[in-house]
C-alpha positions as CSV (number, residue, x, y, z in Angstrom):
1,X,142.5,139.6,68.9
2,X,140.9,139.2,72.3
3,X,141.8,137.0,74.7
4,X,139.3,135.5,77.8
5,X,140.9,134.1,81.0
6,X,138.6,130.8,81.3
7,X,140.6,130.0,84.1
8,X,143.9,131.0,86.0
9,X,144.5,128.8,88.8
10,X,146.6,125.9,89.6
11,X,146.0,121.7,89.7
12,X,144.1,121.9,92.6
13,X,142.3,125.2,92.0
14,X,141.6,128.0,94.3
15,X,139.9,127.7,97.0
16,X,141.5,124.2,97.8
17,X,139.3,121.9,98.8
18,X,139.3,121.7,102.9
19,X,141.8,124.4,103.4
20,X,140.6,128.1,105.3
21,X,143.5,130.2,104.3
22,X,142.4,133.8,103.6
23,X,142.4,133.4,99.8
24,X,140.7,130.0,100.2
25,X,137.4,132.0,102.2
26,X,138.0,135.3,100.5
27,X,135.0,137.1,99.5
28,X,136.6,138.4,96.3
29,X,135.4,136.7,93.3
30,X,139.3,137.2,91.8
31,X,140.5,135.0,94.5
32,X,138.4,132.2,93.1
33,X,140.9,130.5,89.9
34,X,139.5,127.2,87.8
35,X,142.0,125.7,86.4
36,X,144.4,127.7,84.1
37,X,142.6,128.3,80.9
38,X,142.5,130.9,77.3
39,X,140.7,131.4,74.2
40,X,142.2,133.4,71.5
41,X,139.5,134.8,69.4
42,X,139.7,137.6,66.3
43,X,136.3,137.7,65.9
44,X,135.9,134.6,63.2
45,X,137.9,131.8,64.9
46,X,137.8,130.9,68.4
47,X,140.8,129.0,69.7
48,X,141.0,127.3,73.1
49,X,145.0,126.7,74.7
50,X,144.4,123.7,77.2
51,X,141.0,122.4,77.8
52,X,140.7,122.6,81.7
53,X,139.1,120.4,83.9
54,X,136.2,122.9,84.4
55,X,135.9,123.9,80.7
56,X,131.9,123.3,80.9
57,X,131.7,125.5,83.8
58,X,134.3,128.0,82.2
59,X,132.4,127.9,78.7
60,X,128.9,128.2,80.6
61,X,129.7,131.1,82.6
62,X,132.3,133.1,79.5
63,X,129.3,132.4,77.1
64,X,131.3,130.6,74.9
65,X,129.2,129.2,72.2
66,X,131.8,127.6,69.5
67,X,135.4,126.2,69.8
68,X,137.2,125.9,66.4
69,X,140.6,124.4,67.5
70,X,142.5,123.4,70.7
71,X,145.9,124.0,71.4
72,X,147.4,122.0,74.2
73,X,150.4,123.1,76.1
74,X,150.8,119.3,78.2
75,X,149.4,116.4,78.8
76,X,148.9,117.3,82.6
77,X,145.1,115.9,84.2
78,X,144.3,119.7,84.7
79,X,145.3,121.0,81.2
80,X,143.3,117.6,79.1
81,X,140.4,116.8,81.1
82,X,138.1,119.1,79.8
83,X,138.5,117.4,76.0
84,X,135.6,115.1,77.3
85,X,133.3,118.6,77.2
86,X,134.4,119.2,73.1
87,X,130.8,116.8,72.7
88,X,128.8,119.7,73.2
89,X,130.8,121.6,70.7
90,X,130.4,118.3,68.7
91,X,127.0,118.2,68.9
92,X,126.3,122.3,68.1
93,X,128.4,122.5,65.3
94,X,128.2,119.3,63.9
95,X,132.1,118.3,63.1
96,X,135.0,117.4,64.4
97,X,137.0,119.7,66.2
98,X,140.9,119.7,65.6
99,X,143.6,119.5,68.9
100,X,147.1,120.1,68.1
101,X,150.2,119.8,70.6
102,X,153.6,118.6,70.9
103,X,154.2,114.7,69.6
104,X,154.7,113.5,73.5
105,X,151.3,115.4,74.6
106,X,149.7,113.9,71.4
107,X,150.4,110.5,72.4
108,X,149.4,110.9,76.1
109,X,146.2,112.0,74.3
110,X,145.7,108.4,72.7
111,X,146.5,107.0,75.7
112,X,144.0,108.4,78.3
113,X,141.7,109.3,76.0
114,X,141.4,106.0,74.3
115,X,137.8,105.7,74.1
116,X,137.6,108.3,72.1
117,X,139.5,106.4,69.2
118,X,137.8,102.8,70.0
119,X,136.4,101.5,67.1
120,X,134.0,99.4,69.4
121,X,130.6,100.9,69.5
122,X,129.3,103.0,71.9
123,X,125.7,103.9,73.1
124,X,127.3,106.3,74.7
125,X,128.3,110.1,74.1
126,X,132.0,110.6,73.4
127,X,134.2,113.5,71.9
128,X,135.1,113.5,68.1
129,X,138.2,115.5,67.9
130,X,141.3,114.8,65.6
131,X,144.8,114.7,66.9
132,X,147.9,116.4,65.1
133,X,151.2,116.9,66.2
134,X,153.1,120.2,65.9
135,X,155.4,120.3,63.6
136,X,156.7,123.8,63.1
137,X,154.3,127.1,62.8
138,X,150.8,126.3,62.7
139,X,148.0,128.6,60.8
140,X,144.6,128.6,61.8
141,X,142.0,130.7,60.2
142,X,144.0,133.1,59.5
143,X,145.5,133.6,62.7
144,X,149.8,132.9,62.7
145,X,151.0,130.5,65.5
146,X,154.7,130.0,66.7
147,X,154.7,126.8,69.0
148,X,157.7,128.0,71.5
149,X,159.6,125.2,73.6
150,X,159.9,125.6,77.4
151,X,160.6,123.7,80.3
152,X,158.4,122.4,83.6
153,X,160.4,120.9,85.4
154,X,162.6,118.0,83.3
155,X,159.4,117.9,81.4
156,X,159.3,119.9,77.6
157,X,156.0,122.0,77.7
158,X,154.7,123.9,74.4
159,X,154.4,127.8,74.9
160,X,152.2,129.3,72.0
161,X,152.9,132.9,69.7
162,X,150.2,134.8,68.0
163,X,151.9,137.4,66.4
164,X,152.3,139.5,69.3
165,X,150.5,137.4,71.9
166,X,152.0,134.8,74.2
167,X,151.0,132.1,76.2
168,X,153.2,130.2,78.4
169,X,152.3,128.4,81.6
170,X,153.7,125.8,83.7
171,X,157.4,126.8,83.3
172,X,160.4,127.1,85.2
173,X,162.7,127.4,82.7
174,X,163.1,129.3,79.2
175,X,165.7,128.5,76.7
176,X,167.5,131.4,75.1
177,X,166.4,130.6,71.8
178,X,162.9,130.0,73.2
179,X,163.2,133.7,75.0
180,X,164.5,135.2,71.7
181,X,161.0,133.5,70.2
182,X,159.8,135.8,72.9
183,X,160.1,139.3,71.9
184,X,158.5,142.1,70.8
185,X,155.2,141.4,72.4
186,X,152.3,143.8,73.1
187,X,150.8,140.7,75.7
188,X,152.8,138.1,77.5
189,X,150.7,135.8,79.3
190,X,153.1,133.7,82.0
191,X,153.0,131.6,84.9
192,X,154.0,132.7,88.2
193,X,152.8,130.3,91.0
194,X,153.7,132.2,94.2
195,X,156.1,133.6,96.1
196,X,158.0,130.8,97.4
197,X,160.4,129.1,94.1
198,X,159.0,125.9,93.4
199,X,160.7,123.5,90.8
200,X,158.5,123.1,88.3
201,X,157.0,126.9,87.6
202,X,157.9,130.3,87.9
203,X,157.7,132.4,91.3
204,X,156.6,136.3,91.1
205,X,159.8,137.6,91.3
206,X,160.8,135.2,88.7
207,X,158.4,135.7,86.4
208,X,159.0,139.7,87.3
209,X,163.1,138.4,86.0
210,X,161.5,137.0,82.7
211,X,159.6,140.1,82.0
212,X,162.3,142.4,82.6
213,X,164.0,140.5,79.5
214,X,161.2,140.2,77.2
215,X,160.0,143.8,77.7
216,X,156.2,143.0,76.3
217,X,154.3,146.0,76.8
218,X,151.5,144.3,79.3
219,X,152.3,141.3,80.8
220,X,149.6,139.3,82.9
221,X,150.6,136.3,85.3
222,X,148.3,133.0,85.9
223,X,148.4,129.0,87.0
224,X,147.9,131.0,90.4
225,X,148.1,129.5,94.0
226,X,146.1,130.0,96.9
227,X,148.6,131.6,98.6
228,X,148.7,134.4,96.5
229,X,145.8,137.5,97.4
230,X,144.5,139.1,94.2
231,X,144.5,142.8,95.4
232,X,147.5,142.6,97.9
233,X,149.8,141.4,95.3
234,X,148.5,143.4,92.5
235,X,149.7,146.4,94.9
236,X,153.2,145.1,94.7
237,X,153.9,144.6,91.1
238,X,156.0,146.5,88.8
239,X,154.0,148.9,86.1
240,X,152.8,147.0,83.0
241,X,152.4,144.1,85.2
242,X,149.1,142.9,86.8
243,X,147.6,139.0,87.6
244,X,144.6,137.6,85.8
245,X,141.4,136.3,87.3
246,X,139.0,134.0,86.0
247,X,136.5,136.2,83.7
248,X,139.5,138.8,82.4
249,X,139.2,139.5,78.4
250,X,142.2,141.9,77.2
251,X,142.5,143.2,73.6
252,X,145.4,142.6,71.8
């Protein structure tokens, strides 16, 4: 499998708009984070976790040409607002493309999304995408999916499993069955914010903590701040650990 970094930054992306902190003006294009972003791909089957706010953007500049399913972690603005851009996908491919998440985030889906489902006609474009809820492992062309519990905050958010892939972001918190859900990876693929704790995601040294448990044999970090430099911080981190940018594909 490989996996693309669409995107690896936070809510408000990096640089922020109006600030001129030194990762905000950097000159290093890995300072630069859309919103936080994968595709999972073997080769056959493309599969997009959380469809970002920039996912046109992301998709023009990664080359990504075909979307067979989307995984959603949460029903957060910057994890959903990119389903508007599934039209193009619509339009090249000529179907319906499938989103699966937890029941909660599927019903948020309904909610904002609404016009999407309106049986009034529209001259206008819109999305056709079907909605399923997770209901235990999911398979997808193939490709074996554990759906892995988590928590952001007070808030439930849906970690994903392929085989020996992981993908969790926006988390502060891991159950121990969730961690023992967790193990045995060659990639995990978590969320550490910044330095300072926050409640609702993982700092670096807690997400250093979590690693330390799990014991995958490469770990990258995203859902990156802007107070976080890409090369000064890479210089700090333990061996086998290293943060994404925005571009990054890894083989699994």
């Amino acid at each position: 499998m490989k996996v693309t970094f669409l995107g690896t930054g936070t809510s408000y992306g990096v640089p922020m708009i109006g600030c001129e902190c030194q990762v905000c003006t950097s000159a290093n294009p890995k300072n630069s984070r859309t919103r936080s972003s994968i595709i999972v791909s073997d080769g056959k089957c493309n599969i997009l976790i959380d469809a970002a706010t920039e996912l046109r953007i992301q998709c023009l500049i990664n080359k990504v040409k075909r979307l067979d399913a989307v995984l959603l972690t949460h029903a957060h603005a910057d994890h959903i607002l990119g389903l508007d851009d599934l039209r193009h996908f619509n339009r090249s491919q000529k179907t319906n493309i499938p989103v699966y998440g937890s029941q909660d985030t599927v019903n948020s889906i309904y909610r904002m999304f609404s016009y999407v489902f309106s049986e009034v006609s529209s001259n206008g474009s819109r999305p056709k995408f079907t909605l399923t809820p997770i209901d235990g492992e999911l398979s997808l062309s193939g490709m074996e999916i554990t759906p892995v519990d988590v928590m952001h905050g007070q808030e439930k958010v849906t970690a994903y499993r392929f085989d020996k892939l992981a993908y969790v972001t926006d988390v502060s918190e891991i159950p121990q069955d969730s961690m023992d859900k967790l193990m045995g990876l060659d990639l995990l693929i978590i969320d550490a914010l910044r330095n300072v704790p926050h409640a609702k995601h993982f700092s670096i040294e807690q997400a250093i903590s979590i690693v330390s448990r799990l014991k995958p044999k490469q770990t990258f970090f995203t859902h990156i701040a802007h107070e976080i430099e890409h090369e000064e911080t890479n210089n700090t981190l333990p061996a086998g650990i290293k943060l994404a940018y925005d571009g990054l594909s890894v083989e699994v």
